[in-house]
Backbone bond lengths (Angstrom), bond angles and torsions (degrees), N, CA, C in turn:
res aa  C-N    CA-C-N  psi(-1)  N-CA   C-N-CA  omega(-1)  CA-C   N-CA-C  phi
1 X - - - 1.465 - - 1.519 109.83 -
2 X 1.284 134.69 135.83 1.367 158.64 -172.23 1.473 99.88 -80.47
3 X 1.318 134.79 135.80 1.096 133.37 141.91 1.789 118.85 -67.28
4 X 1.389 108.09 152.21 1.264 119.22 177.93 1.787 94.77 -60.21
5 X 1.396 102.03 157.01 1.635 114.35 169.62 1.428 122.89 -58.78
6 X 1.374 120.15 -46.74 1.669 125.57 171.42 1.542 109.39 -61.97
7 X 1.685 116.29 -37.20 1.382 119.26 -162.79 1.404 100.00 -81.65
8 X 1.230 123.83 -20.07 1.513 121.33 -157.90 1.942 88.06 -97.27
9 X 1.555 123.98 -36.33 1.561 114.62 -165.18 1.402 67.85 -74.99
10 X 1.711 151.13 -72.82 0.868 122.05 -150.95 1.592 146.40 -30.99
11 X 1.504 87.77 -50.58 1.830 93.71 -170.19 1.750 101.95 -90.48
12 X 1.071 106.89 1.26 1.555 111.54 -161.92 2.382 94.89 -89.35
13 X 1.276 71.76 -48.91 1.927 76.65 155.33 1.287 146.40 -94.12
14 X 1.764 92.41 0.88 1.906 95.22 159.24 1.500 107.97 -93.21
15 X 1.433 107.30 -20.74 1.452 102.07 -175.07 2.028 126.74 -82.43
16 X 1.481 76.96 -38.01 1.534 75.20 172.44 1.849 109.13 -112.58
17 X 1.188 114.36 104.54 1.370 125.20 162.59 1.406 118.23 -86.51
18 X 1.162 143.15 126.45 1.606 133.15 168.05 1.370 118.33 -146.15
19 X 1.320 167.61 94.12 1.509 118.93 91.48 1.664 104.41 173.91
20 X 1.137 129.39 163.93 1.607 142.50 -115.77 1.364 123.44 169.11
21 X 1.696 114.09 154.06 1.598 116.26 173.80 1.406 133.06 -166.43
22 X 1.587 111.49 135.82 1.670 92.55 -153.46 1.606 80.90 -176.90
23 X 1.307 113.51 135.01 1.503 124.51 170.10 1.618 118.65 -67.95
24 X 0.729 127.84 154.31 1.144 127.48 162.34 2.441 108.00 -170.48
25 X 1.351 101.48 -172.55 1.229 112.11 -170.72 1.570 98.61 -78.90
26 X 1.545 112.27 -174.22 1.484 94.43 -161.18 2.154 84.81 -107.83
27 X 1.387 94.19 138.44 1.712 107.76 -146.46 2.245 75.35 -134.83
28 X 1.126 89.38 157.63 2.031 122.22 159.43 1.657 108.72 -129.65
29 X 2.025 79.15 137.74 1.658 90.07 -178.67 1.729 117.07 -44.90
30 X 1.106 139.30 149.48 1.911 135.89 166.20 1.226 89.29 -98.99
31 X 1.681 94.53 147.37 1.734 122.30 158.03 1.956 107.22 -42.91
32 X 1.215 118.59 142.65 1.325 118.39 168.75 1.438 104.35 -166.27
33 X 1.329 110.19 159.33 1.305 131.82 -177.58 1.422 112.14 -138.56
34 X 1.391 131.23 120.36 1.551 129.37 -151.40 1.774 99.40 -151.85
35 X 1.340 121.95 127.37 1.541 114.94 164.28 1.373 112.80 -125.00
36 X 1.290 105.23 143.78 1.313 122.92 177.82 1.617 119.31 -115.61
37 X 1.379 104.73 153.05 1.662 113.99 176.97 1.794 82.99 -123.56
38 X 2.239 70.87 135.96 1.739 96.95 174.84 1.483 112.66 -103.78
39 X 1.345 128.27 -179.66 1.254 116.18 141.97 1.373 105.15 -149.05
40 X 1.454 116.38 170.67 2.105 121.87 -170.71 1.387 100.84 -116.83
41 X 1.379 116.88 103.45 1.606 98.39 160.45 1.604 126.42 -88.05
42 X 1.274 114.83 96.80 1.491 112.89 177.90 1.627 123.64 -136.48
43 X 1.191 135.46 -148.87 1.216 131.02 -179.26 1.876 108.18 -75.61
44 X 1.407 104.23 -34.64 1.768 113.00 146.33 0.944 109.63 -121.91
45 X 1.445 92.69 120.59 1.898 107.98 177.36 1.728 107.85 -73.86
46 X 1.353 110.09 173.58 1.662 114.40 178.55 1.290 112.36 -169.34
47 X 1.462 109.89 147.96 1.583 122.73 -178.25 1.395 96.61 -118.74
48 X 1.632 101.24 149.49 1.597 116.94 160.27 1.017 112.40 -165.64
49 X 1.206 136.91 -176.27 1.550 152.90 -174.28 1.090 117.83 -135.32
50 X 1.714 127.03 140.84 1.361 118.50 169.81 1.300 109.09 -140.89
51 X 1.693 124.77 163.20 1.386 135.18 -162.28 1.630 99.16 -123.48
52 X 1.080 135.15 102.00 1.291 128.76 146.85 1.389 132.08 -62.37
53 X 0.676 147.62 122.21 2.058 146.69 162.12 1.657 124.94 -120.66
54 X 0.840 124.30 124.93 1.094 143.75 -149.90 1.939 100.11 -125.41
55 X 1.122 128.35 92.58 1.550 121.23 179.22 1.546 112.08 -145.83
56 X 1.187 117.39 158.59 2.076 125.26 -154.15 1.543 90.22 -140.05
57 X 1.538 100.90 142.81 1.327 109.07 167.06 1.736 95.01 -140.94
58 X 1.475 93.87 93.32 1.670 117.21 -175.01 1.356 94.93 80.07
59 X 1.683 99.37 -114.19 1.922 92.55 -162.78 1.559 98.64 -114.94
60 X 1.589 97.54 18.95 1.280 87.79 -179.82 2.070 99.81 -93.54
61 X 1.164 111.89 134.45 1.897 120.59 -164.97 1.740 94.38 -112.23
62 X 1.155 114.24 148.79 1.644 114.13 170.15 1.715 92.30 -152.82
63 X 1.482 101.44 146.30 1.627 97.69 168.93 1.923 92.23 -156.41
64 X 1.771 84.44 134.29 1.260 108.83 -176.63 1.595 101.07 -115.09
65 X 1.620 99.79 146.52 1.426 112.55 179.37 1.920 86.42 -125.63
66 X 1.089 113.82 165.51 1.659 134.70 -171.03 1.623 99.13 -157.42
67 X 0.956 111.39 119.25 1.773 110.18 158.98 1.390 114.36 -152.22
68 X 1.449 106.07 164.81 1.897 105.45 -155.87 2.116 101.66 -159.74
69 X 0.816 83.89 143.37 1.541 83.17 -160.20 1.872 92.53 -150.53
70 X 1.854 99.78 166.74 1.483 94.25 -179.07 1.620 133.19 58.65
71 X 1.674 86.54 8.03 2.059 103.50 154.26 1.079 75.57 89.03
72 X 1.561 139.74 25.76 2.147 120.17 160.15 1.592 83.09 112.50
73 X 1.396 143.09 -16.95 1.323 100.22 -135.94 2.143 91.64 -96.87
74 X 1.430 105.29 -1.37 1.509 120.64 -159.35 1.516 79.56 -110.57
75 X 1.467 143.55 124.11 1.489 146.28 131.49 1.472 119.33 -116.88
76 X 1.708 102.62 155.66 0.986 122.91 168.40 1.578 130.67 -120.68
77 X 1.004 127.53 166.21 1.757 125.57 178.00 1.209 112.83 -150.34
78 X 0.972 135.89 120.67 1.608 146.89 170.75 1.537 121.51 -103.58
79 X 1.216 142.75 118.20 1.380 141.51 155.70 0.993 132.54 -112.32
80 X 1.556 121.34 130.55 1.530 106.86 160.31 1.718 120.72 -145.36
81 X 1.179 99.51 137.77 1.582 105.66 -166.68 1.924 101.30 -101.61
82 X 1.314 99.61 139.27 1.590 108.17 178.64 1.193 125.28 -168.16
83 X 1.544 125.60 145.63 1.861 114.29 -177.90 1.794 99.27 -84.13
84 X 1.119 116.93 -176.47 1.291 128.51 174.36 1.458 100.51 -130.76
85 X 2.033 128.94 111.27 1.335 88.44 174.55 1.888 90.02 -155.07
86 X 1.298 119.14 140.79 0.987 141.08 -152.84 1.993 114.15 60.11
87 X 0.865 92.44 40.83 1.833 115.92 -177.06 1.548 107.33 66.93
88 X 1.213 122.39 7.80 1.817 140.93 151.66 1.118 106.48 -63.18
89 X 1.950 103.85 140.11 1.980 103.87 179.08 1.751 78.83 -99.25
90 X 1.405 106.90 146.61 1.009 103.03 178.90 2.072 93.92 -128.53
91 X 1.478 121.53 96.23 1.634 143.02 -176.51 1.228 93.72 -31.67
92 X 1.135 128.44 132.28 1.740 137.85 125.85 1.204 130.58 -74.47
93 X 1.449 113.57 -61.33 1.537 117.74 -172.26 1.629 98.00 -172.80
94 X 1.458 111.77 149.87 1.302 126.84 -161.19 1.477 116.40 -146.91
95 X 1.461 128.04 138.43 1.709 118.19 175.26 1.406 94.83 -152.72
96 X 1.364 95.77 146.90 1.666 121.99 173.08 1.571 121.31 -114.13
97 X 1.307 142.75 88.89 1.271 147.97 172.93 1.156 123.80 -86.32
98 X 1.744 120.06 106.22 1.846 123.47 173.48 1.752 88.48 -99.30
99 X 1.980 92.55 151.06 1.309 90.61 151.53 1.437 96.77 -152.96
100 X 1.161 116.41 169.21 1.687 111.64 -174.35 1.549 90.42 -152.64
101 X 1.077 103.80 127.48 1.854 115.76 -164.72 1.295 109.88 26.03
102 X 1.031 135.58 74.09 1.323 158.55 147.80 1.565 120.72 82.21
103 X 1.867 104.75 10.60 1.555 110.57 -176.71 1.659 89.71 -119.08
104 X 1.538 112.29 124.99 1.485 85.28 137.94 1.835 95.55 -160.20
105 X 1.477 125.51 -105.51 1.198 119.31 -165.73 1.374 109.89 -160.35
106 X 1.441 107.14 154.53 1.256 112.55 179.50 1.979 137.54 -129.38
107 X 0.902 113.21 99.69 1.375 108.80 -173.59 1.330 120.46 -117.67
108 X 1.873 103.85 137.63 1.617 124.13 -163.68 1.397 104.51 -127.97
109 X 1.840 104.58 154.21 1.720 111.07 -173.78 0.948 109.42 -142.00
110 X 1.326 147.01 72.98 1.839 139.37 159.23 1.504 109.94 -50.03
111 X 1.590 103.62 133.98 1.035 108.10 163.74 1.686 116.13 -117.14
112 X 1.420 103.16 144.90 0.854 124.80 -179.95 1.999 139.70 -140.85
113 X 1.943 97.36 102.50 1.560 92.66 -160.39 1.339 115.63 58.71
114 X 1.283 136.01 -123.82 1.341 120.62 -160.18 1.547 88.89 -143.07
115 X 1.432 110.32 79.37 1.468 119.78 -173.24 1.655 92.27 -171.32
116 X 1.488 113.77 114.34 2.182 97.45 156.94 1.816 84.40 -122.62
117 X 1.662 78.85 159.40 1.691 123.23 170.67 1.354 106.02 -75.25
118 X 1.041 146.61 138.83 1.650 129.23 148.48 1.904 91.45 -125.37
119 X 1.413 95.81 130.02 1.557 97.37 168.36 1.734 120.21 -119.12
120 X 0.800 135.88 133.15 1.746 141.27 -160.16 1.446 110.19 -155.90
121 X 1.466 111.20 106.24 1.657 107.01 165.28 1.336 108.47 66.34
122 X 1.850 108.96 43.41 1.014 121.59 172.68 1.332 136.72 64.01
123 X 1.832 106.38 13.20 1.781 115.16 -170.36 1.679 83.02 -130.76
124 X 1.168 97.68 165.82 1.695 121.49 -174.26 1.837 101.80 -134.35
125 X 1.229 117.11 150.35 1.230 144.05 -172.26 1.358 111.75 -142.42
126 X 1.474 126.32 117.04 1.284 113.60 179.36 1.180 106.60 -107.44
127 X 2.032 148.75 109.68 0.805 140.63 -175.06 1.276 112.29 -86.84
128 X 1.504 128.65 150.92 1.416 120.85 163.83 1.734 103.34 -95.81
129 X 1.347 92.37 162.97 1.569 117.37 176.57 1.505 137.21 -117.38
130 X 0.598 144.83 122.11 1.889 146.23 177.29 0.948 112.30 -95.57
131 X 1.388 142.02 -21.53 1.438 142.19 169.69 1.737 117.14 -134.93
132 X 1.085 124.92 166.23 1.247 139.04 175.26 2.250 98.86 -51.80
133 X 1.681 85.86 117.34 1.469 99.02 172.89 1.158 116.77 -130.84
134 X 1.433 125.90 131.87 1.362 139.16 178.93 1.845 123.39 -108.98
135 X 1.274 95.28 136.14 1.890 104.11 159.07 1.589 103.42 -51.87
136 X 1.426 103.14 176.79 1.614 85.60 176.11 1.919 118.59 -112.42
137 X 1.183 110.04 4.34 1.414 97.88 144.22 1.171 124.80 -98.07
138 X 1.651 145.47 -11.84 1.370 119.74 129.30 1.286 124.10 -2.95
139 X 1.733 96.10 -84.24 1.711 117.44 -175.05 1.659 111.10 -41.60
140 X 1.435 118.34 -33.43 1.642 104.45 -174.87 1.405 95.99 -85.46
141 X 1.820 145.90 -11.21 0.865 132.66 -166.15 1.590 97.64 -92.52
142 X 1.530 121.69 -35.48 1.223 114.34 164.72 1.507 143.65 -59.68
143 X 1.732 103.24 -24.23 1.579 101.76 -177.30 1.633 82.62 -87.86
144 X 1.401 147.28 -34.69 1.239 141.27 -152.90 2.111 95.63 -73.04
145 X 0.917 121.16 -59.12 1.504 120.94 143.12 1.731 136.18 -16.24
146 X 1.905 92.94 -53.35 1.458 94.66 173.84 1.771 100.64 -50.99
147 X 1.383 85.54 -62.93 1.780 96.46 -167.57 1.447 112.39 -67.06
148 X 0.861 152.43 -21.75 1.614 120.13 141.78 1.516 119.71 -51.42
149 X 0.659 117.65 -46.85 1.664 113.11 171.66 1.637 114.31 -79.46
150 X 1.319 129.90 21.52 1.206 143.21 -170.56 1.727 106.63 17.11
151 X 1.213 134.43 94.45 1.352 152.19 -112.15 1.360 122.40 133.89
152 X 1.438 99.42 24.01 1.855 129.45 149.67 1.312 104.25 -47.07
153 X 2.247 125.21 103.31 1.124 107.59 144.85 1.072 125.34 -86.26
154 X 1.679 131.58 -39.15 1.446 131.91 178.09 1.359 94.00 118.57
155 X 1.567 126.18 -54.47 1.406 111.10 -152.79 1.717 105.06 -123.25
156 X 1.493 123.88 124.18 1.307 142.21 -168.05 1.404 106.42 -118.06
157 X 1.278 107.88 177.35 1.394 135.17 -169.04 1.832 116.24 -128.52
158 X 1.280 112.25 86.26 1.617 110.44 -149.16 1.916 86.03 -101.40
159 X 0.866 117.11 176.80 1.708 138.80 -168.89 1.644 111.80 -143.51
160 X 1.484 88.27 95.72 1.184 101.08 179.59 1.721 110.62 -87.49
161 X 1.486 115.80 -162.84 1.344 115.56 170.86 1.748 124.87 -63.46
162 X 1.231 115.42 -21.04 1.087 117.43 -145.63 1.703 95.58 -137.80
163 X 1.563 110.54 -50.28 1.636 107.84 177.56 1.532 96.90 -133.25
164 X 1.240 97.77 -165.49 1.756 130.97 169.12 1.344 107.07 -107.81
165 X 1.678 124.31 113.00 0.792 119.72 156.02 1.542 128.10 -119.19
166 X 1.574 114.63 179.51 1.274 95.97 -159.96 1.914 89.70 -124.13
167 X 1.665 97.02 149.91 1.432 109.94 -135.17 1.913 93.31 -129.88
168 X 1.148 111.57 101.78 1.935 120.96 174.59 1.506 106.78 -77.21
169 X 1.585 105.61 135.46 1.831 96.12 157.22 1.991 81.71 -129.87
170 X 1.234 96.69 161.37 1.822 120.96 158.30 1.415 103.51 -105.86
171 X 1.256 109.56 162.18 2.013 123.49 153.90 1.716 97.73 -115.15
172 X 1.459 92.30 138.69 1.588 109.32 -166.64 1.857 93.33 -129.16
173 X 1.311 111.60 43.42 1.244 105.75 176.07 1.294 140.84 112.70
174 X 1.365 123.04 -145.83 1.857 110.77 172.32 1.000 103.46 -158.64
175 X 1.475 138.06 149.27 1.338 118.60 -173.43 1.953 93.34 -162.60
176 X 1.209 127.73 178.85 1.157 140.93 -175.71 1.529 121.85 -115.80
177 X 1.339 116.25 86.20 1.382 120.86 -159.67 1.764 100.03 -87.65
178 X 1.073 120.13 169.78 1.243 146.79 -138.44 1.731 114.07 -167.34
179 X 1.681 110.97 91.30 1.652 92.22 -159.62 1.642 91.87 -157.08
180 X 1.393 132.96 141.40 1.598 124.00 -146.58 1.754 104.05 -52.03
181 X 1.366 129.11 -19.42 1.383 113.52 -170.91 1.160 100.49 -75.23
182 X 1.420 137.53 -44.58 1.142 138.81 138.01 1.724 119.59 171.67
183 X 1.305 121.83 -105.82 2.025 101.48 -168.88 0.845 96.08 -134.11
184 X 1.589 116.26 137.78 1.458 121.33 -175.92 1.250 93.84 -138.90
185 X 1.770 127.94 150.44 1.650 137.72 111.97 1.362 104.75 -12.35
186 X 1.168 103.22 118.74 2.031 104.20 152.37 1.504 107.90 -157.02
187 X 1.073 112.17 169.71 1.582 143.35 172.46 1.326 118.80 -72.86
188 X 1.454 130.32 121.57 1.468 120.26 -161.79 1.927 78.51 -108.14
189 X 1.930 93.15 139.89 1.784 97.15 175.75 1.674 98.59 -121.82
190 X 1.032 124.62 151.98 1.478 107.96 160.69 1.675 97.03 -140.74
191 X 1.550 107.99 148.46 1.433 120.40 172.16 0.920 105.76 -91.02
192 X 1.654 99.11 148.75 1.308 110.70 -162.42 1.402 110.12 -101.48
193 X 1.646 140.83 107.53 1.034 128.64 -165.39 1.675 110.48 -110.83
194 X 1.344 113.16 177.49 1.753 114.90 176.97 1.122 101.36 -86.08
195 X 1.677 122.97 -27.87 1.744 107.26 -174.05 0.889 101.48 -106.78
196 X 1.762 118.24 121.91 1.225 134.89 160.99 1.633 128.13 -25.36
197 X 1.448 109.44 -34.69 1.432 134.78 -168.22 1.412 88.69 -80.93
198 X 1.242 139.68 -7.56 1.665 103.37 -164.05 1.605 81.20 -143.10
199 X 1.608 104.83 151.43 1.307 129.21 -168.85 1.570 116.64 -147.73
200 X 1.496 107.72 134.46 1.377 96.70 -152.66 1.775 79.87 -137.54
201 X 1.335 132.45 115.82 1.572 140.15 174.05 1.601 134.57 -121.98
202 X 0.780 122.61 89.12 1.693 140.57 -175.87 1.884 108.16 -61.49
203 X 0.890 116.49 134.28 1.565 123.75 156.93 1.191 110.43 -124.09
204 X 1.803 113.45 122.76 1.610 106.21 -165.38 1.432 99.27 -123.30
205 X 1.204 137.61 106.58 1.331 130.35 148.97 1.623 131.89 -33.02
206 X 1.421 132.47 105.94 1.249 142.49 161.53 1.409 117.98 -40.41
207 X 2.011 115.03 -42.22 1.219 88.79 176.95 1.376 119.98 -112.82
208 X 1.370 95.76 56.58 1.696 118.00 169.90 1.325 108.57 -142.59
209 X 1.327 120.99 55.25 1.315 141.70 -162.43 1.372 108.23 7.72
210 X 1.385 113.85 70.87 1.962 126.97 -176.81 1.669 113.59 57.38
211 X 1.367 111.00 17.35 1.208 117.11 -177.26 1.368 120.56 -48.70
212 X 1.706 143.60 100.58 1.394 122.63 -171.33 1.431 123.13 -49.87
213 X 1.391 132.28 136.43 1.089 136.12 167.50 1.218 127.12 -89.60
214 X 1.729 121.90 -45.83 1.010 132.78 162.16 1.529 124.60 -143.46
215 X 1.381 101.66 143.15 1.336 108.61 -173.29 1.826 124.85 -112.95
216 X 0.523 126.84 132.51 1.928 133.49 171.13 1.323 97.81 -124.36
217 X 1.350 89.68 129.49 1.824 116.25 169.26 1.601 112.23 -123.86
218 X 1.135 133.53 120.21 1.412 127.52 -176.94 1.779 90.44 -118.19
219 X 1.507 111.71 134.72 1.207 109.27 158.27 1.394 112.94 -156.07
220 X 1.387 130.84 104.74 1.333 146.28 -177.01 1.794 76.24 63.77
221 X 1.365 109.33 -174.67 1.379 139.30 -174.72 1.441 100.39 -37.85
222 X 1.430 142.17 8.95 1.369 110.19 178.51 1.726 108.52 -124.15
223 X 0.803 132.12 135.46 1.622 131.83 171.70 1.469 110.05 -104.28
224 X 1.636 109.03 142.69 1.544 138.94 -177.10 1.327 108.58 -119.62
225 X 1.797 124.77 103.93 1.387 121.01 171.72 1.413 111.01 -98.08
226 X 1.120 137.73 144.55 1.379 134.56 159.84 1.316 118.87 -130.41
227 X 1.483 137.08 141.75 1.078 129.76 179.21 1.386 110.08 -148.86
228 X 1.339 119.27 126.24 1.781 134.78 170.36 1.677 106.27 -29.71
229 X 1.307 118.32 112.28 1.528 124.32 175.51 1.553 110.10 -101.05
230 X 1.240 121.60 -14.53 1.419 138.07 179.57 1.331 117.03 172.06
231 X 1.739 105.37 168.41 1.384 112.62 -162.94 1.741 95.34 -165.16
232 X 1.375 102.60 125.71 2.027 114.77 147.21 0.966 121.40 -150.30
């Protein structure tokens, strides 16, 4: 089953957040727990909420995203498990779950050495790799990493269903966001895409170790707002 068009830019931009830049001393990601309210601007608009958490037991790191929209009846689930080691995320294994009234789909990625799995709709793909590749909350735990250790590259290698692709952000500045948890300094990021038409913008707070605060997604006619409602 397909997600609707608003529901799919929706969860597709609470789930994957990524990337940022800013010097600092040499710092490790902290445990956190942060929720946000979204909203869809499209021909049907939509509200939802989502919970990120981020928690380690030793070097073992896991961070779960949850989001739910359409009064519960639209959910999502995100995972990803990984060590952290010489201030590198180094991927284990990863899954993405939509469901929208009780059908939807599921896709998983172990990595392994310089080989990932991607499985979807019951088929597996084993891609090879040449460089360091990430799920994509890995990837926000890694550029959030670069930048504590100021060691901003911008451009990654994300794992989609089907390939590896390779994934640009810029910093477009600094600005003073304003969002119900309340006002922070942050870092303006924007991804860098091929279609002009679509726009994808991060505001990351520094002293929430680059934590996104707010997000805008423009893609063809529909817009995705999100904004930090709390954080510990």
């Amino acid at each position: 089953m397909h997600l609707p068009k608003h529901l799919r830019a929706l969860f597709i931009c609470v789930l994957s957040m990524g990337a940022f830049t800013m010097n600092s001393q040499a710092r490790t990601i902290e445990p956190v727990t942060a929720t946000y309210a979204f909203l869809v601007k499209d021909k049907v608009s939509g509200k939802g909420s989502a919970t990120r958490t981020l928690s380690h037991d030793g070097n073992d790191w896991t961070y779960q995203v949850t989001g739910t929209a359409m009064l519960g009846s639209a959910t999502a689930k995100q995972t990803s498990s990984f060590k952290i080691i010489d201030d590198k995320v180094k991927p284990q294994s990863a899954s993405t779950a939509y469901k929208i009234l009780g059908v939807g789909n599921l896709h998983k990625v172990s990595f392994a050495n310089d080989k990932v799995v991607s499985s979807y709709k019951g088929k597996s793909i084993t891609l090879n790799t040449t460089q360091p590749a990430f799920d994509e909350l890995s990837l926000e735990v890694q550029i959030r990493q670069e930048l504590l250790n100021g060691k901003f590259t911008g451009k990654y290698d994300l794992v989609k269903k089907d390939k590896i692709e390779t994934t640009q952000f810029k910093q477009s500045g600094r600005a003073k966001i304003t969002v119900p948890a309340g006002s922070y300094d942050t870092v303006r990021i924007d991804r860098v895409h091929d279609d002009k038409d679509r726009q994808t913008t991060f505001w990351l707070a520094p002293s929430l170790n680059y934590l996104p605060v707010k997000v805008i997604q423009n893609n063809d006619s529909t817009q995705m707002q999100m904004a930090l409602s709390a954080v510990k």
